[in-house]
C-alpha positions in Angstrom: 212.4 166.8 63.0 215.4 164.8 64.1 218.8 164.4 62.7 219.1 161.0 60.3 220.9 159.8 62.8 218.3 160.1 65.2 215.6 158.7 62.9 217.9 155.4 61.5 221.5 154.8 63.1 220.4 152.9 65.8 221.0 149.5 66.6 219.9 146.7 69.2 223.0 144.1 70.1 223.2 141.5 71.9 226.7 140.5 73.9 227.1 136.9 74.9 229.3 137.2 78.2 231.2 134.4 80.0 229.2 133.2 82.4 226.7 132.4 79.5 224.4 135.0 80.2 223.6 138.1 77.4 223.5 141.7 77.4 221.2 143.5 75.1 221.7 146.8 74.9 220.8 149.9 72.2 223.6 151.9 70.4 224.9 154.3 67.1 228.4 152.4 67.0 228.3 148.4 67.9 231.6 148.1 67.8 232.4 151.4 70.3 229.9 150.1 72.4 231.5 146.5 72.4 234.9 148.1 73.4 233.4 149.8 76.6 231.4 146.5 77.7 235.3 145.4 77.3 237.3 148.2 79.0 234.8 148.0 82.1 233.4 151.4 81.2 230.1 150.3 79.6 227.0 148.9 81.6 227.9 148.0 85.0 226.1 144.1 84.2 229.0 143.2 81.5 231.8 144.4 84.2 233.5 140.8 85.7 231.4 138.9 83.2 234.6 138.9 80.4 235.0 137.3 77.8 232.5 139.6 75.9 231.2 138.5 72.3 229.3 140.0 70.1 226.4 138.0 69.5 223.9 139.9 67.4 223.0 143.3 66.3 219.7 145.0 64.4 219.8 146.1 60.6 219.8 150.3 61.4 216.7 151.6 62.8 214.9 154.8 64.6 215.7 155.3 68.5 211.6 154.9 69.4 211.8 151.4 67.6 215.5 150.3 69.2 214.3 151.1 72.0 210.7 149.2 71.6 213.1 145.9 70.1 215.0 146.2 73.2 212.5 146.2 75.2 210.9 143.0 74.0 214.1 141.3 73.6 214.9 141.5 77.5 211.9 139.8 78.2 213.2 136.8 75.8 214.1 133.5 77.2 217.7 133.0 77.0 217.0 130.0 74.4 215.4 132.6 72.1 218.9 135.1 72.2 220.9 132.0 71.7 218.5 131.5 68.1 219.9 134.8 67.2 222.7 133.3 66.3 221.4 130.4 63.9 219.4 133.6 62.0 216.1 132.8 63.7 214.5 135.2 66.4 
């Protein structure tokens, strides 16, 4: 059995970079995470692609279902991550 951590303090965001592209990615701490993508020490896509936004981010959930959301939202048209923001999607 896994810590409650483990089992709900994950989250799937969603970065809006500069170039108009996103960046979905899974984490415990959005706003950590954020601040890597931001610092150049997070995922090598974000790096260059400044200014970073927040754009979205999951209600807490389990690491099998982040990671299953995640999943399914990279294979998203970028008009469907752009709804995220009008609370459809």
């Amino acid at each position: 059995m896994g810590t409650a951590l483990e089992e709900t303090g994950w989250r799937v965001y969603v970065i809006r970079c500069g170039d108009d592209t996103f960046y979905t990615g899974i984490t415990t701490d959005v706003e950590r995470r954020l601040r890597q993508h931001r610092e150049g020490t997070g995922a090598k896509y974000t790096r260059g692609r400044c200014p970073l936004q927040l754009w979205w981010a999951s209600s807490p959930m389990n690491h099998r279902q982040a990671l299953l959301l995640e999943r399914r939202m990279k294979q998203w048209s970028h008009a469907e991550k752009e709804a995220l923001q009008n609370g459809s999607g």
